[in-house]
Structure formats: structure tokens, C-alpha cells
N, CA, C and O atoms as a Tripos MOL2 file, in Angstrom:
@<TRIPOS>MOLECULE
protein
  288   287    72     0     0
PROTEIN
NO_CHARGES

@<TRIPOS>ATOM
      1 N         102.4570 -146.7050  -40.9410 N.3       1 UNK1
      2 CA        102.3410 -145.6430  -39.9750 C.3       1 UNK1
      3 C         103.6800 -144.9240  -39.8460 C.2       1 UNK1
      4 O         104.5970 -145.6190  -39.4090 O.2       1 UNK1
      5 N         103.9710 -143.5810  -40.1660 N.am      2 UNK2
      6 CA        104.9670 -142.8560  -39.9590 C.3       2 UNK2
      7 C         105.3340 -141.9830  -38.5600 C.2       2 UNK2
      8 O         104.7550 -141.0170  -38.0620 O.2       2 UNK2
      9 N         106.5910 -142.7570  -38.1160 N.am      3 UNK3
     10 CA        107.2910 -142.4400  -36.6750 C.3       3 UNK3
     11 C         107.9760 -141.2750  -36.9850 C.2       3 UNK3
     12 O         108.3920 -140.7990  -38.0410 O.2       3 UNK3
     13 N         107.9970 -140.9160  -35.7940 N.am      4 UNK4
     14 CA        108.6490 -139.5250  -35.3890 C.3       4 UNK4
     15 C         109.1730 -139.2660  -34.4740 C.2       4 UNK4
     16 O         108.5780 -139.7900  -33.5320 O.2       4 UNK4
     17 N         110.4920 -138.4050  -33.9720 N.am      5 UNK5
     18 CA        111.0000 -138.3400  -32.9360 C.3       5 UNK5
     19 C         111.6100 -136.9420  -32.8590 C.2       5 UNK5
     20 O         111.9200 -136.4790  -33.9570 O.2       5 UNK5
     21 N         111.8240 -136.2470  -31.8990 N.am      6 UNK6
     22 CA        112.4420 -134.7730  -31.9700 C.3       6 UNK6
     23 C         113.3900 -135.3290  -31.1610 C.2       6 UNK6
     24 O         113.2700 -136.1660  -30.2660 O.2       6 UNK6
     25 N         115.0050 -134.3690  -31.8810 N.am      7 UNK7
     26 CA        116.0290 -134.7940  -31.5000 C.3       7 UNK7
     27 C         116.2510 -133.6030  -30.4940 C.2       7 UNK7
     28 O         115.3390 -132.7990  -30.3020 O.2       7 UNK7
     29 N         117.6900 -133.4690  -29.7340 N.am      8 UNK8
     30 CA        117.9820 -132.7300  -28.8680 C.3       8 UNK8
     31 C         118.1500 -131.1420  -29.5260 C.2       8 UNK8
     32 O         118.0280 -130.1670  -28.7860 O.2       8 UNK8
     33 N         118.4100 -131.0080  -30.8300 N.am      9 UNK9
     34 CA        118.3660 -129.7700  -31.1830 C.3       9 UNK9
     35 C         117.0500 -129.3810  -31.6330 C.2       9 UNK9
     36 O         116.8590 -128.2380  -32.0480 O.2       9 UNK9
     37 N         116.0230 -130.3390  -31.5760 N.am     10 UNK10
     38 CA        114.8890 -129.5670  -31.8750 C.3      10 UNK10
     39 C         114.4510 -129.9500  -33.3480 C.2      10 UNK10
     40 O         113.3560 -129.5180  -33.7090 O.2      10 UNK10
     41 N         115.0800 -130.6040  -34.1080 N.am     11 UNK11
     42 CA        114.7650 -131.6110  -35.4660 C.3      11 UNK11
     43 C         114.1370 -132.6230  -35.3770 C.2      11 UNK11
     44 O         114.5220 -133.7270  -34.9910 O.2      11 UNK11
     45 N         112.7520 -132.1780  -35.8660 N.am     12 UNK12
     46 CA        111.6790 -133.6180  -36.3900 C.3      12 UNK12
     47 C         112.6050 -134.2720  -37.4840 C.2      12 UNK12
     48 O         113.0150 -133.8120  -38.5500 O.2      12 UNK12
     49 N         112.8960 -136.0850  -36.5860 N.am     13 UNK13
     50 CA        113.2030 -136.9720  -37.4480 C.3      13 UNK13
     51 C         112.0420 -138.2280  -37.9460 C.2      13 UNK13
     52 O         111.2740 -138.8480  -37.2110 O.2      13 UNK13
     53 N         112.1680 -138.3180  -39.0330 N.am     14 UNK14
     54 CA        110.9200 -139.8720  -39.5920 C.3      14 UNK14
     55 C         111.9900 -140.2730  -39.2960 C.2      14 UNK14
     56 O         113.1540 -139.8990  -39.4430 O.2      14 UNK14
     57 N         111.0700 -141.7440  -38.4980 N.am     15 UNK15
     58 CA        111.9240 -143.2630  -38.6050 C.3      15 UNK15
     59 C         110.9920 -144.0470  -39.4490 C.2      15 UNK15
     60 O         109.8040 -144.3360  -39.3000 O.2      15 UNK15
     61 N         112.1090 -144.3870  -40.6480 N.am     16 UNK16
     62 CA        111.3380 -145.2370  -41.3910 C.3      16 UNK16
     63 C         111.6510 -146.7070  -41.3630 C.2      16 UNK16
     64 O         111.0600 -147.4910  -42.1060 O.2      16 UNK16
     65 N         112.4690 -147.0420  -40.6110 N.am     17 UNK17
     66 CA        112.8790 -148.3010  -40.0360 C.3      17 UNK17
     67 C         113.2460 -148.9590  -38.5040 C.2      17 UNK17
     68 O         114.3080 -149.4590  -38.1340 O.2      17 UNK17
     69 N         112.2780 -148.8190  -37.9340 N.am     18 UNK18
     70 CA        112.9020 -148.6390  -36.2440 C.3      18 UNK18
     71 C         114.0920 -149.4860  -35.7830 C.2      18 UNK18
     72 O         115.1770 -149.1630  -35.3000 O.2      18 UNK18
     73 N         113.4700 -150.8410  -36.1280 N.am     19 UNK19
     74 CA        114.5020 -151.7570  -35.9340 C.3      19 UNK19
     75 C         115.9930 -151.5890  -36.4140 C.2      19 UNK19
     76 O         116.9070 -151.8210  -35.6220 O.2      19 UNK19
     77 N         116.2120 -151.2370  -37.5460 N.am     20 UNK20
     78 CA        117.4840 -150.4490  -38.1000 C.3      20 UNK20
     79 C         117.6570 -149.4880  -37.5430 C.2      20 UNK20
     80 O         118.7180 -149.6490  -36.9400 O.2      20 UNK20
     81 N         117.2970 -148.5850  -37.3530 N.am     21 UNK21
     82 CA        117.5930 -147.3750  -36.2610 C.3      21 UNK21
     83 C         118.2010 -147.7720  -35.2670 C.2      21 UNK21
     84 O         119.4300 -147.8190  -35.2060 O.2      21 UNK21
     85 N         117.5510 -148.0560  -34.5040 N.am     22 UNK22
     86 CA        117.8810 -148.8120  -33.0690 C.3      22 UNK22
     87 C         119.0260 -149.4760  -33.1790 C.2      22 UNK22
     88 O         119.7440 -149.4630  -32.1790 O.2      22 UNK22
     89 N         119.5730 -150.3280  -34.5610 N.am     23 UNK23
     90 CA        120.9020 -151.1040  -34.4930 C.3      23 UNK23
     91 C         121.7680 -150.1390  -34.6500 C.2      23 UNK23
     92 O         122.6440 -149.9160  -33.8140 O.2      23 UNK23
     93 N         121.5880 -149.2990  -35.9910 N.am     24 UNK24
     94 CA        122.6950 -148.3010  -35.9970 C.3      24 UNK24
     95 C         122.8990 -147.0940  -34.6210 C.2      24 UNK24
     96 O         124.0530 -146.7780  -34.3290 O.2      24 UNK24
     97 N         121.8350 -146.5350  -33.9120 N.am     25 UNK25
     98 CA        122.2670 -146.0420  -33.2990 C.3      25 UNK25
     99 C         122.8110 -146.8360  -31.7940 C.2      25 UNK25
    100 O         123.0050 -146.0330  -30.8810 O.2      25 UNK25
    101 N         122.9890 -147.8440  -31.5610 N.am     26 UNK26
    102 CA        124.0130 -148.7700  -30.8980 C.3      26 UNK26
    103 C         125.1110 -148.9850  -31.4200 C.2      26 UNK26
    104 O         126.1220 -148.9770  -30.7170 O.2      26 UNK26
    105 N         125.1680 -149.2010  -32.6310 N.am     27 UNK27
    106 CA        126.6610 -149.0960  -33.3100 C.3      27 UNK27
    107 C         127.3070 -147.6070  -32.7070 C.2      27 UNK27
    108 O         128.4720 -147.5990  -32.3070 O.2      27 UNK27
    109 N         126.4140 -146.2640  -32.6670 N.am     28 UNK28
    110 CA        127.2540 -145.3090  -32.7530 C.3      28 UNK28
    111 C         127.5510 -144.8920  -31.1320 C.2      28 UNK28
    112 O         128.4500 -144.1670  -30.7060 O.2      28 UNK28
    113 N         126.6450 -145.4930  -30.4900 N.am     29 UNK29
    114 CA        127.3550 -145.7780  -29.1260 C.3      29 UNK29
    115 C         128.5400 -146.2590  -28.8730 C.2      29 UNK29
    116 O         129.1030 -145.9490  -27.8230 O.2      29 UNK29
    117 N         129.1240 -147.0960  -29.7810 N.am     30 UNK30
    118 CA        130.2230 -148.0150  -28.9180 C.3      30 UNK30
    119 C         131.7010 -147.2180  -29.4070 C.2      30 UNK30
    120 O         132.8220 -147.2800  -28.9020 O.2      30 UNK30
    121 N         131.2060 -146.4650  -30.5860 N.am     31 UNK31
    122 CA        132.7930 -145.6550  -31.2960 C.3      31 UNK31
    123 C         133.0140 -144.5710  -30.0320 C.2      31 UNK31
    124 O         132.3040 -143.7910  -29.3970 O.2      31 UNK31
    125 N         134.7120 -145.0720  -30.0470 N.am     32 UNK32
    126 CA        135.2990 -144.3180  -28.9670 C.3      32 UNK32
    127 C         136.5080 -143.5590  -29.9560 C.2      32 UNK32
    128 O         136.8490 -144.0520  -31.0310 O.2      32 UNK32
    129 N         137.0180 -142.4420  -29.4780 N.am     33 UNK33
    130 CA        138.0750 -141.8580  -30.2420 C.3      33 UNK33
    131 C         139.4480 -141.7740  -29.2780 C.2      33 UNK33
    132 O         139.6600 -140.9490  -28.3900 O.2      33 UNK33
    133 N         140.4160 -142.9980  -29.7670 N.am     34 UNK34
    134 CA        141.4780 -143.1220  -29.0400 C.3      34 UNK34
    135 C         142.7780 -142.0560  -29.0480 C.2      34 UNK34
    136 O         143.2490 -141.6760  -30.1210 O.2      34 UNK34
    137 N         143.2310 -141.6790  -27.9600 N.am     35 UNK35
    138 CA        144.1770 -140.3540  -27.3580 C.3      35 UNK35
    139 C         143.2880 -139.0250  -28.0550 C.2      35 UNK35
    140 O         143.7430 -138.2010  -28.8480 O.2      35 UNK35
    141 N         141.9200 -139.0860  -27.5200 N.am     36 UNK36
    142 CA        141.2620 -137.4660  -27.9020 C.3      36 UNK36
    143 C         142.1490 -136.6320  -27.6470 C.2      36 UNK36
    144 O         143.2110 -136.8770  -27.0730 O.2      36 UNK36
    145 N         141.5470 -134.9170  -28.3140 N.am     37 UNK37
    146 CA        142.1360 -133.5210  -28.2190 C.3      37 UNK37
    147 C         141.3190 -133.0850  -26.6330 C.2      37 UNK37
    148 O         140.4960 -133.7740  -26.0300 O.2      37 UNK37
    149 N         141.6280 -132.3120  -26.4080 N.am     38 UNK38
    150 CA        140.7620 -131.8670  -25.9120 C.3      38 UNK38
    151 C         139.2680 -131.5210  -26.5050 C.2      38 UNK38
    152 O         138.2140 -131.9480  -26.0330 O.2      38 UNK38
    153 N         139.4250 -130.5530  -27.7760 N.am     39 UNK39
    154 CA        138.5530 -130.2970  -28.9070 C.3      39 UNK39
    155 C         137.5180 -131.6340  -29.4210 C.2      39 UNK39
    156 O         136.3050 -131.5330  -29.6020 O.2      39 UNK39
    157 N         138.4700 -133.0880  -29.6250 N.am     40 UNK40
    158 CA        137.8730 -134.0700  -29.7780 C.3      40 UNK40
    159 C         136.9010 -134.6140  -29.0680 C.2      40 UNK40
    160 O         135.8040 -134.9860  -29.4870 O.2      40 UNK40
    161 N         137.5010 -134.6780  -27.4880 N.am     41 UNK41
    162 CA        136.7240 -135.5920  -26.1830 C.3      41 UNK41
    163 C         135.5090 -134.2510  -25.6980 C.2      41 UNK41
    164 O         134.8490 -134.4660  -24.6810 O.2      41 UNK41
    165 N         135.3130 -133.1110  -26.3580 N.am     42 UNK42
    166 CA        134.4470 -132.5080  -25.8690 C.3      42 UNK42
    167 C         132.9750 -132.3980  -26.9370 C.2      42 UNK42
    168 O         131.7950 -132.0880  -26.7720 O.2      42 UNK42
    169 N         133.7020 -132.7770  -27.9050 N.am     43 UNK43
    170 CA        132.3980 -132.7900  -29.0680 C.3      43 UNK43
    171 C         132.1570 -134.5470  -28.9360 C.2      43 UNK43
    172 O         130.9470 -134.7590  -28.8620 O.2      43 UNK43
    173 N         132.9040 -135.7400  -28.8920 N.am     44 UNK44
    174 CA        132.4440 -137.2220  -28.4370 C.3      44 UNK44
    175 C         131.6800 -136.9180  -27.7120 C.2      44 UNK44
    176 O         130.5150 -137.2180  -27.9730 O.2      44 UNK44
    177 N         131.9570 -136.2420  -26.5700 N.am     45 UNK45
    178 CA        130.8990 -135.6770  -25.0380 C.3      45 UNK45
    179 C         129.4430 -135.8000  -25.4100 C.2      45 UNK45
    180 O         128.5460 -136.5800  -25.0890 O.2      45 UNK45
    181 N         129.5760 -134.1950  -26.6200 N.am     46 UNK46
    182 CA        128.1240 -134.0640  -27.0750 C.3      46 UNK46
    183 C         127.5780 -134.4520  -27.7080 C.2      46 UNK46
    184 O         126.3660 -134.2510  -27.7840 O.2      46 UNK46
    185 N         128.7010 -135.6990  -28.9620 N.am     47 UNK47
    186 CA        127.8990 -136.6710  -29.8710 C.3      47 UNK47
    187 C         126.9780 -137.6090  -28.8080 C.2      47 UNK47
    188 O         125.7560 -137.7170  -28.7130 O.2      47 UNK47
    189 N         127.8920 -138.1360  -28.1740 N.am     48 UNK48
    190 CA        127.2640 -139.5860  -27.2350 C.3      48 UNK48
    191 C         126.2380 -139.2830  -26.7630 C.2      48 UNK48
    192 O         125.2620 -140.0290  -26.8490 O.2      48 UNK48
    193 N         126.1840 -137.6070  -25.8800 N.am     49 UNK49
    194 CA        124.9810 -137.6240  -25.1210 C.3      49 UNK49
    195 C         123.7100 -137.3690  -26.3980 C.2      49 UNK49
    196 O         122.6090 -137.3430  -25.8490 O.2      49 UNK49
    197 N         123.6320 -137.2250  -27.5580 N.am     50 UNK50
    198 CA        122.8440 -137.2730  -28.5820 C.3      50 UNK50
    199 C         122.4740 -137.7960  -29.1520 C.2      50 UNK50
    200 O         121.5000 -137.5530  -29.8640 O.2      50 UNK50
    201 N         123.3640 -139.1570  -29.0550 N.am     51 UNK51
    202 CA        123.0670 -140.6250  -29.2470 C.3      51 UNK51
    203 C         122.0360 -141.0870  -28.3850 C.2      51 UNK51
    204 O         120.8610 -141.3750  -28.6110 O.2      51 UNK51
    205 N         122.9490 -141.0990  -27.0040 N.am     52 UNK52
    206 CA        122.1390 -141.6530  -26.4000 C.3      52 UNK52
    207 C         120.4050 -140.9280  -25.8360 C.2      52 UNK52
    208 O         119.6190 -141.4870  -25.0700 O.2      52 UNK52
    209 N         120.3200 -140.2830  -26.1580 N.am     53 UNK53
    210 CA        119.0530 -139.5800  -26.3270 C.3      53 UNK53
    211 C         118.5210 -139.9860  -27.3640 C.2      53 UNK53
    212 O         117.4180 -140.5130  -27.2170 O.2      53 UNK53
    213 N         119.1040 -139.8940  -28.8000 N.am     54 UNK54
    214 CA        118.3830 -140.7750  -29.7760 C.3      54 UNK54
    215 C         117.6610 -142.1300  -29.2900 C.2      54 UNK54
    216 O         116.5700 -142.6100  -28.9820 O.2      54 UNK54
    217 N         118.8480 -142.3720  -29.4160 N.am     55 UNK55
    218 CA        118.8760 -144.3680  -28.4860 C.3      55 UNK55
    219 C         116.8540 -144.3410  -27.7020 C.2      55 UNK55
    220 O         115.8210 -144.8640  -28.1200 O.2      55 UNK55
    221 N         117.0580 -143.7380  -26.8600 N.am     56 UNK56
    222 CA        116.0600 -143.6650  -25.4920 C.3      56 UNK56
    223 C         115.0260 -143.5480  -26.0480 C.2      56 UNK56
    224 O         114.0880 -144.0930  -25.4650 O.2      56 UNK56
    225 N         114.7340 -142.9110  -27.2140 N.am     57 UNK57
    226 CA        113.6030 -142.1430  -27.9280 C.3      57 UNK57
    227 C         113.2680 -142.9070  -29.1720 C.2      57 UNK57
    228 O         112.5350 -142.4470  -30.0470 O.2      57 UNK57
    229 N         113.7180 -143.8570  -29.2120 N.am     58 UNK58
    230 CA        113.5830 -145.0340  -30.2760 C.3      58 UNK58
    231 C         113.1250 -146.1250  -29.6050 C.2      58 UNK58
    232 O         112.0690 -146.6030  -30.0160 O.2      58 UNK58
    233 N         113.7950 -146.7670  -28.4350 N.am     59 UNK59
    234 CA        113.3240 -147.6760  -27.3330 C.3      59 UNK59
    235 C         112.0700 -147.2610  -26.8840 C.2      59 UNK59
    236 O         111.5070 -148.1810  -26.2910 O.2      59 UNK59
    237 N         111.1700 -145.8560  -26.9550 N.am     60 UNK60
    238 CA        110.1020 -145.8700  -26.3770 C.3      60 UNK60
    239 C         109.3710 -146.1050  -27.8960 C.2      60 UNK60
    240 O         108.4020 -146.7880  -28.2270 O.2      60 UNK60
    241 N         109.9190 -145.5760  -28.3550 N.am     61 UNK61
    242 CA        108.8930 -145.8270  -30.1920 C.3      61 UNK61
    243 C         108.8340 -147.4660  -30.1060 C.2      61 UNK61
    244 O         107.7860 -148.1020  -29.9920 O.2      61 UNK61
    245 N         109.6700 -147.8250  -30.1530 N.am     62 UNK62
    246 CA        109.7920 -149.3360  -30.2690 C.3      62 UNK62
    247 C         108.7120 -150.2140  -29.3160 C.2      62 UNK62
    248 O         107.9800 -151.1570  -29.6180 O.2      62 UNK62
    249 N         108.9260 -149.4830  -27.9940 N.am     63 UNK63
    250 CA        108.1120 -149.9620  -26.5350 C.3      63 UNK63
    251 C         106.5460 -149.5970  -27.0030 C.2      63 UNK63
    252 O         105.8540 -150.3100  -26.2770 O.2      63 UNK63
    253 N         105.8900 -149.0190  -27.6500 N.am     64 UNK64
    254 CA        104.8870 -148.2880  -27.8030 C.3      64 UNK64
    255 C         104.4730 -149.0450  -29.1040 C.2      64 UNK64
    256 O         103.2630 -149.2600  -29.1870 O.2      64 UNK64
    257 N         105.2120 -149.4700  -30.0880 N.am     65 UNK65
    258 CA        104.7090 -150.4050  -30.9790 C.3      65 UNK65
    259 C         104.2890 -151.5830  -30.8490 C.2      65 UNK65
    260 O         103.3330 -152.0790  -31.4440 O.2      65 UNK65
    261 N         105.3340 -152.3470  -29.6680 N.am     66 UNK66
    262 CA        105.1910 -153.7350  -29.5140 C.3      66 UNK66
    263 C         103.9590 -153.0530  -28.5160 C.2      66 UNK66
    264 O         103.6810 -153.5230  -29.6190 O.2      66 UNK66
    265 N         103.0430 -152.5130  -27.7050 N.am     67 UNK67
    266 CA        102.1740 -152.2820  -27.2430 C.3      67 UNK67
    267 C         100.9310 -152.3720  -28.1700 C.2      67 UNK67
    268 O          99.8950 -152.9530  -27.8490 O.2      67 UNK67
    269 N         101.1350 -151.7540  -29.3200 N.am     68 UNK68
    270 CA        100.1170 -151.8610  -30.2030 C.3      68 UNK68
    271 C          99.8030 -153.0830  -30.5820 C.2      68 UNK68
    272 O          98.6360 -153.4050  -30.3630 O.2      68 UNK68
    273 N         100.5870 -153.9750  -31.1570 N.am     69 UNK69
    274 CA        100.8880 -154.7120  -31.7750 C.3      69 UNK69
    275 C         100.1950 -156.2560  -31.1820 C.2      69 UNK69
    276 O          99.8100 -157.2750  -31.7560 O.2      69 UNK69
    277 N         100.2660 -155.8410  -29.8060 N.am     70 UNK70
    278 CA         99.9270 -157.0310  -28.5710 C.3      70 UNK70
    279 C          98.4590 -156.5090  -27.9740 C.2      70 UNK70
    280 O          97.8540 -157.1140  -27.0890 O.2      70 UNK70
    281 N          97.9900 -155.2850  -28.6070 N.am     71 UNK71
    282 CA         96.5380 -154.8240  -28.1930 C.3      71 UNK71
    283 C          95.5710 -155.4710  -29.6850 C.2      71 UNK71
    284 O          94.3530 -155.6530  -29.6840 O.2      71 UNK71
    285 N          96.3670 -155.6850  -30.6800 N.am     72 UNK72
    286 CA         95.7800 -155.4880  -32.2530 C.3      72 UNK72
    287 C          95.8780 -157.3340  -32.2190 C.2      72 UNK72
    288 O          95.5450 -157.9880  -33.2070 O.2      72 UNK72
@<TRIPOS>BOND
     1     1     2 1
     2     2     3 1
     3     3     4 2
     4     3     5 am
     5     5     6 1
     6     6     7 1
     7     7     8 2
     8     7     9 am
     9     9    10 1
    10    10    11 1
    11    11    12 2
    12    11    13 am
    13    13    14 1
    14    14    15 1
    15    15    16 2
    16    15    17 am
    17    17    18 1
    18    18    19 1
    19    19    20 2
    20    19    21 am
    21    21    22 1
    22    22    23 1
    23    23    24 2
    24    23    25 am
    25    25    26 1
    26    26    27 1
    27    27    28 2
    28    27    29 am
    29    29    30 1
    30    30    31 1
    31    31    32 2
    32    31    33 am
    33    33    34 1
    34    34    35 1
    35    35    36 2
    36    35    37 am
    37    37    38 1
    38    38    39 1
    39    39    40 2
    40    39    41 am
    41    41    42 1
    42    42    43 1
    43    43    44 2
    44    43    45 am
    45    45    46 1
    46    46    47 1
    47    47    48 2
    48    47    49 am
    49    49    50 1
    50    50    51 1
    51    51    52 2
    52    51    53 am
    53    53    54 1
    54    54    55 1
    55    55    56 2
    56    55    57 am
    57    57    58 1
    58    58    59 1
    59    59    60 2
    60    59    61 am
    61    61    62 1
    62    62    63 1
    63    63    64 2
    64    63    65 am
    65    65    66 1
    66    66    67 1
    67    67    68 2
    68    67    69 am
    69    69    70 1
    70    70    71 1
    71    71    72 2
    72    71    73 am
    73    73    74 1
    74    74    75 1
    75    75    76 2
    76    75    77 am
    77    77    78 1
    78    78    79 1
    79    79    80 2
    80    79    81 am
    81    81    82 1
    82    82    83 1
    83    83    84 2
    84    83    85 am
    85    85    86 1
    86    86    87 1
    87    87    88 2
    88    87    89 am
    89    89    90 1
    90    90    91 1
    91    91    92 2
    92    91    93 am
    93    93    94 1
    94    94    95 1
    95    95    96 2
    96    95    97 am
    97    97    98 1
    98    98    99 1
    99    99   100 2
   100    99   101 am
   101   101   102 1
   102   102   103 1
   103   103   104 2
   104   103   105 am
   105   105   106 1
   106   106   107 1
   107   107   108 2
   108   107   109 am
   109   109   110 1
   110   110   111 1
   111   111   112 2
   112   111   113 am
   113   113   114 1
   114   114   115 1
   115   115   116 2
   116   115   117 am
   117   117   118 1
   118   118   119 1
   119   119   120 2
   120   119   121 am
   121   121   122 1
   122   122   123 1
   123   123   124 2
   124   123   125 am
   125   125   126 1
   126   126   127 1
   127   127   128 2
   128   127   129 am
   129   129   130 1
   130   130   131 1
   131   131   132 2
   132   131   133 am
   133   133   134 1
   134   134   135 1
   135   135   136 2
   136   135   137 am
   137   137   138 1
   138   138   139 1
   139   139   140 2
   140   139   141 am
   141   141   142 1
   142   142   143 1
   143   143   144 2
   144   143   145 am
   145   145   146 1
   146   146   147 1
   147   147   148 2
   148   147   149 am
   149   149   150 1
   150   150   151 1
   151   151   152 2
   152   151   153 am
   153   153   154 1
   154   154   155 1
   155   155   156 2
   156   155   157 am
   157   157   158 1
   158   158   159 1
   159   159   160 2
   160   159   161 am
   161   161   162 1
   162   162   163 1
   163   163   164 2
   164   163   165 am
   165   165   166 1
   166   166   167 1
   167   167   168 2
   168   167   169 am
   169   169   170 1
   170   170   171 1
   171   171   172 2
   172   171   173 am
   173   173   174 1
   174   174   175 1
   175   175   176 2
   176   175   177 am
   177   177   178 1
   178   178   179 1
   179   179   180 2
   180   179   181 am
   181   181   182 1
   182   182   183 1
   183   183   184 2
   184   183   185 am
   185   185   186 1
   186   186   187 1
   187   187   188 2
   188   187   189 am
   189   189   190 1
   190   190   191 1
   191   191   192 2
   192   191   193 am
   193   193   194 1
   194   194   195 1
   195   195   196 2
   196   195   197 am
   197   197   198 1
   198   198   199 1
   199   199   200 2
   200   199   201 am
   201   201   202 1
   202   202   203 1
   203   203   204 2
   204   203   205 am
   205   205   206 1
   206   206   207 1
   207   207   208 2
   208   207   209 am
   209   209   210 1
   210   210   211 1
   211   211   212 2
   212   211   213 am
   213   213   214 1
   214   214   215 1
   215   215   216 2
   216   215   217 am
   217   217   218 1
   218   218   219 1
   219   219   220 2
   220   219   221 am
   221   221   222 1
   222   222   223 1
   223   223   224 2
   224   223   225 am
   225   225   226 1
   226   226   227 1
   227   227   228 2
   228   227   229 am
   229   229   230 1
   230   230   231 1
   231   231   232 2
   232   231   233 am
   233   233   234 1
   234   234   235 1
   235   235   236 2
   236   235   237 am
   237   237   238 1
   238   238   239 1
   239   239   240 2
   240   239   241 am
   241   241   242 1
   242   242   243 1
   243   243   244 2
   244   243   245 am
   245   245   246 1
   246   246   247 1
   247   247   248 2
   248   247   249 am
   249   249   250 1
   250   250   251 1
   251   251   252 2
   252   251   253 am
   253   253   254 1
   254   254   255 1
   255   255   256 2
   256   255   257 am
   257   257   258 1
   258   258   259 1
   259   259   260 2
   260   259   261 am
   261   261   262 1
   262   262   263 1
   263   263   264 2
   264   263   265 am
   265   265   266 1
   266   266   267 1
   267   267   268 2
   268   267   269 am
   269   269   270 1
   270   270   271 1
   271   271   272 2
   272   271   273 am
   273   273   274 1
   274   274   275 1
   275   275   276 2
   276   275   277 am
   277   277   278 1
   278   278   279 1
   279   279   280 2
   280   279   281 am
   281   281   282 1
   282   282   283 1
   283   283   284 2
   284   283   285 am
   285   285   286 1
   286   286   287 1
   287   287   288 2
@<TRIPOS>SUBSTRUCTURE
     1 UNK1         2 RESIDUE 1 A UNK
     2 UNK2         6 RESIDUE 1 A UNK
     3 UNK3        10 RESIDUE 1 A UNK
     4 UNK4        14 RESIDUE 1 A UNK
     5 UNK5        18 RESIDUE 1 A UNK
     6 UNK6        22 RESIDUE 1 A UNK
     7 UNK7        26 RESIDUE 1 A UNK
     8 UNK8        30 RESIDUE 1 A UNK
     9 UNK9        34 RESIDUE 1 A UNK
    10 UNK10       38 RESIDUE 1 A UNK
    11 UNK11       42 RESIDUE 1 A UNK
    12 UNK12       46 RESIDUE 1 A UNK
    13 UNK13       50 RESIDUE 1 A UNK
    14 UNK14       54 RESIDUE 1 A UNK
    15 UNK15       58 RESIDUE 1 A UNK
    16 UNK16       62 RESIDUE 1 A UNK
    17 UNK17       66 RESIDUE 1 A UNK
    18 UNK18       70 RESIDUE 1 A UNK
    19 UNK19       74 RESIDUE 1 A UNK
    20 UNK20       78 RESIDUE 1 A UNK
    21 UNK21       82 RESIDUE 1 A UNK
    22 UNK22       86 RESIDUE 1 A UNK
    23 UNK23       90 RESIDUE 1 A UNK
    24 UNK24       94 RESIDUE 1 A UNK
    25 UNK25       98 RESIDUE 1 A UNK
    26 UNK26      102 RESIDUE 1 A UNK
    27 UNK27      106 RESIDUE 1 A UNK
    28 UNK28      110 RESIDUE 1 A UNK
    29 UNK29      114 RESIDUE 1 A UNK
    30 UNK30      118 RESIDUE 1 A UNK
    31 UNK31      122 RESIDUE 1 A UNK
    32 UNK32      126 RESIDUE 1 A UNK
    33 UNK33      130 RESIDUE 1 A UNK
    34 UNK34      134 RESIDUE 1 A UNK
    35 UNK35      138 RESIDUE 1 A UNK
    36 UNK36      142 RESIDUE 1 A UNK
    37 UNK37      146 RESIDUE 1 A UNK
    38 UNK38      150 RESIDUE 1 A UNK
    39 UNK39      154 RESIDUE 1 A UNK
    40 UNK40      158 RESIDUE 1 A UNK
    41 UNK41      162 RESIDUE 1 A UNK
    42 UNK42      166 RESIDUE 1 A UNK
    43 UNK43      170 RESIDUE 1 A UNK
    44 UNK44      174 RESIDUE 1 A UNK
    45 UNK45      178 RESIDUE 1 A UNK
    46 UNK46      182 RESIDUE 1 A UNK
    47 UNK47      186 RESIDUE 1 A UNK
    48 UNK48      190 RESIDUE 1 A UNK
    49 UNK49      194 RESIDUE 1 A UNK
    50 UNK50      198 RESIDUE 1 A UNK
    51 UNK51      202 RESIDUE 1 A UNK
    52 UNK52      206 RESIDUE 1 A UNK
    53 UNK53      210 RESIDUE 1 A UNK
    54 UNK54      214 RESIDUE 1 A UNK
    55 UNK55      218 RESIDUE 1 A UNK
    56 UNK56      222 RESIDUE 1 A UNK
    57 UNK57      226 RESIDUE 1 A UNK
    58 UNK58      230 RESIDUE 1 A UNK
    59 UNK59      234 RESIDUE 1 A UNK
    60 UNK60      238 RESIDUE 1 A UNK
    61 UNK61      242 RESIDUE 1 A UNK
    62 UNK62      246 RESIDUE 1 A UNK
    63 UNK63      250 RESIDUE 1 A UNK
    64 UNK64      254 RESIDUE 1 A UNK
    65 UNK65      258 RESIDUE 1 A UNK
    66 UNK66      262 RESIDUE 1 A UNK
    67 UNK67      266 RESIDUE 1 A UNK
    68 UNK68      270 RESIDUE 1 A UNK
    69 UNK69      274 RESIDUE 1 A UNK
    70 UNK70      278 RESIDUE 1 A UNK
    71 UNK71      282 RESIDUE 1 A UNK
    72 UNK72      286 RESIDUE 1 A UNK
């Protein structure tokens, strides 16, 4: 069954591995960029909050499988 998720700019992504997804995008949560620019700490800003929107939108894919999964 092929997953799907629309990101914050509006890009249909396939997840073809949720569980991997879900790890890597926790990995990209935790990178911090030490003595930012200004220029730097304002695009981290808008990576993270894109992450973490990824993040959220994988946890419900994920939440919605193990639903299936426990109905099947």
C-alpha cells in the first residue's frame, strides 16, 4: 500500500518506508547549528518547523496503520 503525505510547501511525498522515515526525520530534529548567523538561525527556524511537521504527519501515517493492522 503506497503512503503519502503533503509537505508544508505543498509537495506530495511517497513514504516508502515509514518506520525509516520516522527515524530519520528524528535524527533531523536533534541537529542544532552552533554560534548561528543570523541568516543561519532563521532558515534552522524554518528547517525545524518542517521537520517537525514532517515528523507529525508520519506519526499519524504510522497511528493509522497500526489501526489497520489491529482491525485486520
Amino acid at each position: 500500500m503506497k503512503r503519502y503525505i503533503i509537505d508544508k510547501e505543498g509537495n506530495l511525498l511517497e513514504v516508502t518506508d515509514l518506520k525509516t522515515a520516522i527515524f530519520q526525520v528524528a535524527m533531523y530534529l536533534t541537529y542544532e547549528i552552533k554560534n548561528p548567523t543570523q541568516e543561519e538561525e532563521a532558515f534552522h527556524k524554518k528547517r525545524l518547523s518542517y521537520w517537525k511537521d514532517i515528523y507529525s504527519k508520519l506519526v499519524i501515517l504510522k497511528q493509522d496503520a497500526d489501526k489497520t493492522t489491529a482491525i485486520n
